[in-house]
C-alpha positions in Angstrom: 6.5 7.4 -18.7 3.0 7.1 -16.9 1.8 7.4 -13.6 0.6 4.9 -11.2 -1.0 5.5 -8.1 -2.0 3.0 -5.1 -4.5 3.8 -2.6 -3.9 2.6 0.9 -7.0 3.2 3.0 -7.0 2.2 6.9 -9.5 -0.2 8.4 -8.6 -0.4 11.8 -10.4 -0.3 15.0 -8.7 3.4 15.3 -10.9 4.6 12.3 -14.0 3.5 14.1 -16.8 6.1 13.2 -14.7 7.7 10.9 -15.5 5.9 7.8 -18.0 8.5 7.1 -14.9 11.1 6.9 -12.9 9.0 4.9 -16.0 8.6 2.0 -16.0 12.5 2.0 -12.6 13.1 1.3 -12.2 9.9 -1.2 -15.5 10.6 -3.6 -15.8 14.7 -2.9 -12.0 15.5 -2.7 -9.8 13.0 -4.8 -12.2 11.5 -7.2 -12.9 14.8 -8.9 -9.5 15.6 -9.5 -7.7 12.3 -10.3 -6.8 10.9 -13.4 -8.2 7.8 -14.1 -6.8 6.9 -17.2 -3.4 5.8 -15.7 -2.9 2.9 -13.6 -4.1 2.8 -10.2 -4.7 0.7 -7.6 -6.5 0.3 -4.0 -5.5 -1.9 -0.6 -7.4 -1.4 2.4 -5.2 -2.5 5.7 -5.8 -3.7 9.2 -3.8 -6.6 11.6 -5.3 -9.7 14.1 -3.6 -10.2 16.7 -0.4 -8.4 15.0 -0.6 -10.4 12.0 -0.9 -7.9 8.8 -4.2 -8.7 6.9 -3.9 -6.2 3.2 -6.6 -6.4 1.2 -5.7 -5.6 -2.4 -9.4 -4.6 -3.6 -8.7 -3.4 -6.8 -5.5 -4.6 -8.8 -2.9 -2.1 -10.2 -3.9 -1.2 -13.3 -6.3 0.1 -15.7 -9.9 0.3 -13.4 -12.7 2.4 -14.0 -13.8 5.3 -11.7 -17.4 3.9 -11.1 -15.5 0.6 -9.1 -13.4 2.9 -7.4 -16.3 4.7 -5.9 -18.3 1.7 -5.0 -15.4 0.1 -3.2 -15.0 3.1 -0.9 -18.8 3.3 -0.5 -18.8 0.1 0.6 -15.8 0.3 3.0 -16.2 -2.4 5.5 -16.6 -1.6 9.3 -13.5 -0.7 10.9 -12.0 -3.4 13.2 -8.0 -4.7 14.2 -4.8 -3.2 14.6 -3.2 -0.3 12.2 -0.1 -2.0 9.9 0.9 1.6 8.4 4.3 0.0 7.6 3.7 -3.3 6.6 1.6 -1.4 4.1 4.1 0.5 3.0 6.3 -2.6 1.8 3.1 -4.5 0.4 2.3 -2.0 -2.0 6.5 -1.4 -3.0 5.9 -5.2 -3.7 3.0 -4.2 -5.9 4.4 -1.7 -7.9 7.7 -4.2 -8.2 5.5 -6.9 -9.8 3.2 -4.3 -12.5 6.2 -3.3 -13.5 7.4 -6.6 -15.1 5.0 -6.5 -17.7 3.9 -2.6 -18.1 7.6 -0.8 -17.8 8.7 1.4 -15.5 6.1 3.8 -13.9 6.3 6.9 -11.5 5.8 5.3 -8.5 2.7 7.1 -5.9 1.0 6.3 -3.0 -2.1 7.8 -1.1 -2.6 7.1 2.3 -6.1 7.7 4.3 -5.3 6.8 8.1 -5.4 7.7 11.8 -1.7 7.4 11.2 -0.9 5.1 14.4 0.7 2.1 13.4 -0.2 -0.3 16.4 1.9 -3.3 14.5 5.4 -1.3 16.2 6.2 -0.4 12.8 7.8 2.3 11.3 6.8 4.0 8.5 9.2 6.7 8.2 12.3 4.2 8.3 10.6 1.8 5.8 9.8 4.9 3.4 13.9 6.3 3.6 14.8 2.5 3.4 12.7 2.4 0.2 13.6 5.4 -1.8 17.3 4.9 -1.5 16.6 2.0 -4.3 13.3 3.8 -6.4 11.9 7.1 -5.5 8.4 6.9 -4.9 6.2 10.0 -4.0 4.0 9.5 -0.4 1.0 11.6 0.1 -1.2 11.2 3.4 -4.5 12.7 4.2 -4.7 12.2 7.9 -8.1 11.5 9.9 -8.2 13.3 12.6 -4.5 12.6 13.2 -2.7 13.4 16.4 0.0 15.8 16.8 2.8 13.6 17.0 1.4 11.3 13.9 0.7 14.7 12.1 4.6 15.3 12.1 5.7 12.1 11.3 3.4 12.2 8.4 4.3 15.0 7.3 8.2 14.2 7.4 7.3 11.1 5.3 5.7 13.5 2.8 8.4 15.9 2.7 11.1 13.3 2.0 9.5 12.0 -0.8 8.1 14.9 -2.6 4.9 14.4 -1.7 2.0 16.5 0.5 0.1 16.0 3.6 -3.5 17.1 5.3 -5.7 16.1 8.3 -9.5 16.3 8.0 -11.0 16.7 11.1 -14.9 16.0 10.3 -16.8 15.6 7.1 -17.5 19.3 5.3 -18.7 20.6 2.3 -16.8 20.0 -0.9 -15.2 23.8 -1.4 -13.9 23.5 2.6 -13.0 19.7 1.6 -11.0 20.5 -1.5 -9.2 23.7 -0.2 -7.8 21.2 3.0 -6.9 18.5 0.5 -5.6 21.1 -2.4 -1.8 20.1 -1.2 -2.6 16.5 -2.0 -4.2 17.2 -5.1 -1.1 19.8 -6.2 1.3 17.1 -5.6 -0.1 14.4 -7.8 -0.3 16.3 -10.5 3.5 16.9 -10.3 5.6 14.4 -12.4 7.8 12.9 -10.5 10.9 11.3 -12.3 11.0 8.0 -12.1 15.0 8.0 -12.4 17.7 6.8 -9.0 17.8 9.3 -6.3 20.4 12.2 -6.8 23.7 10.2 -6.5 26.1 10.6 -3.3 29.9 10.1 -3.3 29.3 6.7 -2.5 26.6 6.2 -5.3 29.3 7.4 -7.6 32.0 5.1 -6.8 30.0 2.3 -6.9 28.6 3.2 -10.5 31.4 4.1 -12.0 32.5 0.6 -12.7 29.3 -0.3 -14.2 29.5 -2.5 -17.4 28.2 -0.5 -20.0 25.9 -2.3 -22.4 26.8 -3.6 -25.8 28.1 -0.5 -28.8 25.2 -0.3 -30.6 25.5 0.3 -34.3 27.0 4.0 -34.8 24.1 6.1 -36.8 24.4 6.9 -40.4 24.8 10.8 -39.4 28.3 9.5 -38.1 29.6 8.2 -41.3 27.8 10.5 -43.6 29.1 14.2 -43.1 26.5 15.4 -45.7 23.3 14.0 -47.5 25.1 13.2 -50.8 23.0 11.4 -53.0 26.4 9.6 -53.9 26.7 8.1 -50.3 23.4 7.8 -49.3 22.8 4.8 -52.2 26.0 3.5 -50.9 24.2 3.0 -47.1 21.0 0.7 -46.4 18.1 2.5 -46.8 17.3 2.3 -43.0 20.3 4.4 -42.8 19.4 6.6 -45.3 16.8 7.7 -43.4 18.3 8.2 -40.1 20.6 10.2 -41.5 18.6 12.7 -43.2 17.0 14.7 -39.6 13.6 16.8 -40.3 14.9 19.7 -39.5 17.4 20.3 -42.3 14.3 21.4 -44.2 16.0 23.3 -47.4 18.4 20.2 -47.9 15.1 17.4 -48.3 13.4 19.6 -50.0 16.5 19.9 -52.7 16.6 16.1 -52.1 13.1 16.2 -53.5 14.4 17.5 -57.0 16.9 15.1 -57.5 15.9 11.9 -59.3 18.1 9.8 -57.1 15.3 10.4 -54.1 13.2 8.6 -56.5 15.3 5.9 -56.5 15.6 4.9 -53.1 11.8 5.2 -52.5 11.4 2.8 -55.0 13.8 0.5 -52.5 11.9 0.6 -49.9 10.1 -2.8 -49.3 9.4 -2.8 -45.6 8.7 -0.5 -42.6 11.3 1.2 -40.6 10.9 -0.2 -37.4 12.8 0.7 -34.4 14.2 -2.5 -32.4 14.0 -1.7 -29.0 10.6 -0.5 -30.0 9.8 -3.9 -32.2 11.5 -5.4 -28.9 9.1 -3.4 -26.3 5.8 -4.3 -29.0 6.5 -8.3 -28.9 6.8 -8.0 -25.1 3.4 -5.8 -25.0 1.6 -8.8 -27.4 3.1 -11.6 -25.1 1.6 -10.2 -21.9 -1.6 -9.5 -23.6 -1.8 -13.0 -24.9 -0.5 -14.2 -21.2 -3.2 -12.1 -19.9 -6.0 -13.1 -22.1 -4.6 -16.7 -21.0 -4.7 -16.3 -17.7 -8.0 -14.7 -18.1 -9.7 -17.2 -19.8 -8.2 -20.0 -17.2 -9.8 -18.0 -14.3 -12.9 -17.8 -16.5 -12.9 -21.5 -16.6 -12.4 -22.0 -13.1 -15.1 -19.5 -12.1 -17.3 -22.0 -14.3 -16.0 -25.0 -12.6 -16.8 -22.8 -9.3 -20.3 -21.7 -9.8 -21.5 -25.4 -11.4 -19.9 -26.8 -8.3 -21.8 -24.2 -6.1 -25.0 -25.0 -7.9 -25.1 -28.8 -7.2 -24.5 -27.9 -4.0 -27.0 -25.9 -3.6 -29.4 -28.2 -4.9 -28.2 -30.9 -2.4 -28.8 -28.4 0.6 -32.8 -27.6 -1.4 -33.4 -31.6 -1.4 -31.9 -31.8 2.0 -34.2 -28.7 3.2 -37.0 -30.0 1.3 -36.7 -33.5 3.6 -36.4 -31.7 6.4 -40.0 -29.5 5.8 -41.5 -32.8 4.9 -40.6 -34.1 8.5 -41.4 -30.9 9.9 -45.0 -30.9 8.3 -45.4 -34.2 9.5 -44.5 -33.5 13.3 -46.6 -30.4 12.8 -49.4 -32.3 13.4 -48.2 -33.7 16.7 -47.4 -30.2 17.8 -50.7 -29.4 16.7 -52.3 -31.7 19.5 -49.9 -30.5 22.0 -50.6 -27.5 21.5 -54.5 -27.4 21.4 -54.0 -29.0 25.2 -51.4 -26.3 26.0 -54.3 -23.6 25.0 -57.0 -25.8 27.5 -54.5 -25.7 30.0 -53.8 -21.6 30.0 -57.4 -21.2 29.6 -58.2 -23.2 32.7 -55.1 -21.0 34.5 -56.7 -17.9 33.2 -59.8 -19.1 34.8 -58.0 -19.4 38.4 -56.1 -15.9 37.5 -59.6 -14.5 37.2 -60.4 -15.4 40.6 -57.8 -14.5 41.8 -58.0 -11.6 40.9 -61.1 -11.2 42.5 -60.4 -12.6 46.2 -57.4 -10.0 46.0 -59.8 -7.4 44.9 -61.9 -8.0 48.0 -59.0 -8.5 50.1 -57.6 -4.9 49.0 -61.2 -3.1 50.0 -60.9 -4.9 53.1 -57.5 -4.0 53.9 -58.4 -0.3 52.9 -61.7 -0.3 55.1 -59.1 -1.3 58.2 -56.7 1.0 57.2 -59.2 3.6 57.4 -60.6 2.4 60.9 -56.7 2.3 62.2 -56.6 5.6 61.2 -60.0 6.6 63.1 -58.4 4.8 66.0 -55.4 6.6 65.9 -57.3 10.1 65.9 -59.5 9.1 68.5 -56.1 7.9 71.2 -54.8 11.2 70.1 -58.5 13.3 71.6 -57.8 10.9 74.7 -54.6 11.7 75.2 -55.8 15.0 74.8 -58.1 15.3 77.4 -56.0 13.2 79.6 -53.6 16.3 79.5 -56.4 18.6 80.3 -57.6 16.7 83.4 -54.0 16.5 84.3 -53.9 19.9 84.5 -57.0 20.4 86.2 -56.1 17.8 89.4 -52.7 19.3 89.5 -54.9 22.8 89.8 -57.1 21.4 92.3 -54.2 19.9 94.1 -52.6 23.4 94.6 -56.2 25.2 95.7 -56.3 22.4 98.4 -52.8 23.1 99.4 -53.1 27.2 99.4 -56.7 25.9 101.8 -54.2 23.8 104.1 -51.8 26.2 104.6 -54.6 29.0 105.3 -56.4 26.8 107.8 
């Protein structure tokens, strides 16, 4: 029984300028502590106009750690809705189809997300849904999750044996890995990949299961003791089967006997297991299917790249015409524009002078600004002495009174 983990990691709008967090905890946090010698996978997940768009960047499977680390360094920019769910069910889907030709696997999942699924799904329905049939262990590292998000994520994890954390900002790696230490703790538990615990329902319904085909009783069941005797009568297969390693003193009396001799001599092929002979055969056929299928996608990548090629040579000719029409017309434009340079030279010309009337006019307009100003100070003496002879005639006026009145 292996392991085999798939990454889902968000790419919605909602992780906008959070990618940076996302490559800290990924290469600093997981990639340290993961082990890449089982299967694994990655998807990266986002939705246009509520249509689910999962990426499967790196098939389930044996991958190295180096494209691992390169796909998350070069995580695209973050754009769409969030399909948490939908994710969910494509990577079940997954795990359903490796599991065809590489046997039954403990089932894991790592998500890296906001945690708001913006699709109206819903994650922890999907996930209970889903382990009533497989269990499957669901560990989410939150990004700067909400509080609401942060419970249902961690009620997703809790059903499933799995962890949760939220990462706030990008840190250093010994802050980074004590956050994440829950995630990391729970993958390295083995999780049985066996039915759920069975109900009172589950029971009834399995209790009329057709059992499989008697397969053919052991040779401990019809040999009570090692007996030389009996064990010639038996096939040698038998013999063997029969005689368990741990009964140490009795093979090693075996040893003595002549008889042991006898039916080592017999022995003219392997003892193979058949379910394992079976399980070998069906190995070999997927390998030979694979290298097949491999070697058909080789072909067509061929097929791709010549095609690519001529085409590429028809858009160089193409361009190459195109220059030569260019270069020709070039000439023209030449022309034109040695009579567009005349042309701004002449209007430079009449900038120039311009320039110089307005100079003129701008001293001229300063001179009678100054002279308005001159004015100004000069009605403001008038007015001035206007007051003062005011005063003086009123003065006068009053003397001449005071005179009138005395005379």
């Amino acid at each position: 029984m292996k392991n085999a983990t798939d990454f889902l990691i968000d790419i919605s709008d909602k992780m906008d300028k959070k990618v940076p967090i996302v490559q800290n905890v990924v290469i600093d946090g997981i990639v340290p502590n993961f082990d890449f010698s089982e299967p694994f996978g990655m998807r990266t997940f986002l939705s246009i106009v509520k249509s689910p768009i999962i990426i499967n960047s790196l098939d389930l499977g044996t991958n190295m750690r180096e494209d691992f680390v390169k796909k998350i360094q070069g995580l695209p920019f973050p754009n769409g809705g969030a399909p948490i769910a939908e994710a969910f069910k494509e990577s079940c889907a997954g795990f359903k189809k490796f599991e065809k030709t590489n046997g039954e696997v403990t089932r894991r999942i790592v998500y890296v997300t906001n945690g708001e699924d913006t699709d109206a799904g819903i994650l922890d329905y999907e996930v209970e849904k889903a382990i009533k049939d497989y269990p499957i262990q669901v560990n989410i590292i939150g990004i700067c999750m909400s509080e609401a998000n942060q419970r249902t994520a961690k009620k997703v994890a809790d059903m499933t044996g799995g962890a949760f954390c939220n990462v706030e900002q990008t840190c250093d790696v010994l802050t980074l890995r004590g956050i994440i230490t829950p995630i990391i703790d729970a993958l390295h538990k083995a999780v049985p990949a066996q039915a759920p615990a069975p109900t009172p329902q589950s029971v009834a319904q399995s209790a009329p299961a057709p059992q499989p085909a008697p397969a053919p009783a052991p040779a401990t069941a019809r040999v009570p003791e090692p007996e030389p005797v009996r064990v010639r009568e038996e096939p040698v297969r038998a013999a063997f089967v029969s005689q368990p390693v741990a009964q140490a003193p009795v093979q090693q009396e075996k040893q003595e006997e002549p008889s042991f001799a006898s039916i080592a001599a017999e022995v003219k092929e392997p003892i193979i297991d058949a379910a394992k002979e079976q399980e070998y055969k069906a190995e070999i056929a997927a390998i030979a299917e694979l290298q097949a299928a491999r070697s058909a996608q080789k072909s067509a990548n061929v097929k791709a790249i010549e095609e690519s090629n001529s085409n590429i040579m028809a858009l160089l000719d193409k361009n190459k015409v195109m220059m030569d029409e260019i270069l020709e017309g070039g000439k023209e434009t030449e022309v034109a524009l040695d009579k567009l340079r005349a042309a701004i030279k002449d209007h430079e010309m009449t900038i120039d002078e311009l320039r110089t009337v307005n100079k003129k006019l701008t001293e001229q307009n300063l001179q009678l600004k100054h002279r308005a100003k001159e004015q100004e100070a000069n009605m403001e003496a008038l007015k001035q002495e206007k007051m003062a002879l005011q005063k003086e005639i009123d003065r006068l006026r009053e003397i001449a009174n005071e005179i009138l009145k005395i005379s």
